[in-house]
N, C-alpha and C positions, 0 to 999 in steps of 0.2 A: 462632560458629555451628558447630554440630555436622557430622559427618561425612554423619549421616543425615539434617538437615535442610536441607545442602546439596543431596544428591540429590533432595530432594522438590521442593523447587522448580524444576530443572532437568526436572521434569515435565510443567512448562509449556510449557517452550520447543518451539515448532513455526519447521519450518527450510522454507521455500518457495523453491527454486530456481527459477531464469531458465525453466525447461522449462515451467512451473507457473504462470507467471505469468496473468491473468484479461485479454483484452482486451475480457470482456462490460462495457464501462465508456461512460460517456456521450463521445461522440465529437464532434470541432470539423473541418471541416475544413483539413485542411492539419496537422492535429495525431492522433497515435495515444498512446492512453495506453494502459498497463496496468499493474493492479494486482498489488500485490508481497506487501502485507499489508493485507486486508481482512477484514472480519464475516466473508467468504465463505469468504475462505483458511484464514485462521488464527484462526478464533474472536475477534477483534481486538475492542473495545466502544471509542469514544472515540479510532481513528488510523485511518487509509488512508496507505500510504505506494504508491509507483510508481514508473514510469519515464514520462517522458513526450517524445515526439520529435518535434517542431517543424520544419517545413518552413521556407526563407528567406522574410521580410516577411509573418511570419505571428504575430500575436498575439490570446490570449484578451479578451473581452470582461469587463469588469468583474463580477465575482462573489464567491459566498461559499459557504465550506464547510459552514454548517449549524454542531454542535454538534463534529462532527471535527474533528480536529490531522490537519494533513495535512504531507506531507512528499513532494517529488516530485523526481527528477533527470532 
């Protein structure tokens, strides 16, 4: 790969810091999510990734992400 078309595709790349993050996200309570990379943030098609923070004796209800890869910590 070339020099030049190294740099093209690093055109892509969109950097979404912690400051930036989205917590307009569907909320549980006892859990706060937000979003790190989404459609919203980063032009994303096909991932949502986050951060999600879990109070103690608190879990989600069984679900499904739709067509998204999702990835959360």
């Amino acid at each position: 790969m070339s020099t030049h078309e190294t740099e093209q595709n690093w055109q892509h790349v969109r950097v979404v810091r912690p400051g930036q993050f989205d917590a307009n996200t569907p909320q549980t309570p006892g859990m706060q999510r937000v979003a790190a990379v989404s459609r919203e943030l980063a032009g994303a098609q096909g991932i949502w990734a986050g951060v999600t923070v879990v109070a103690p004796h608190v879990a989600s209800a069984k679900h499904h992400h739709g067509e998204l890869e999702t990835v959360s910590t």
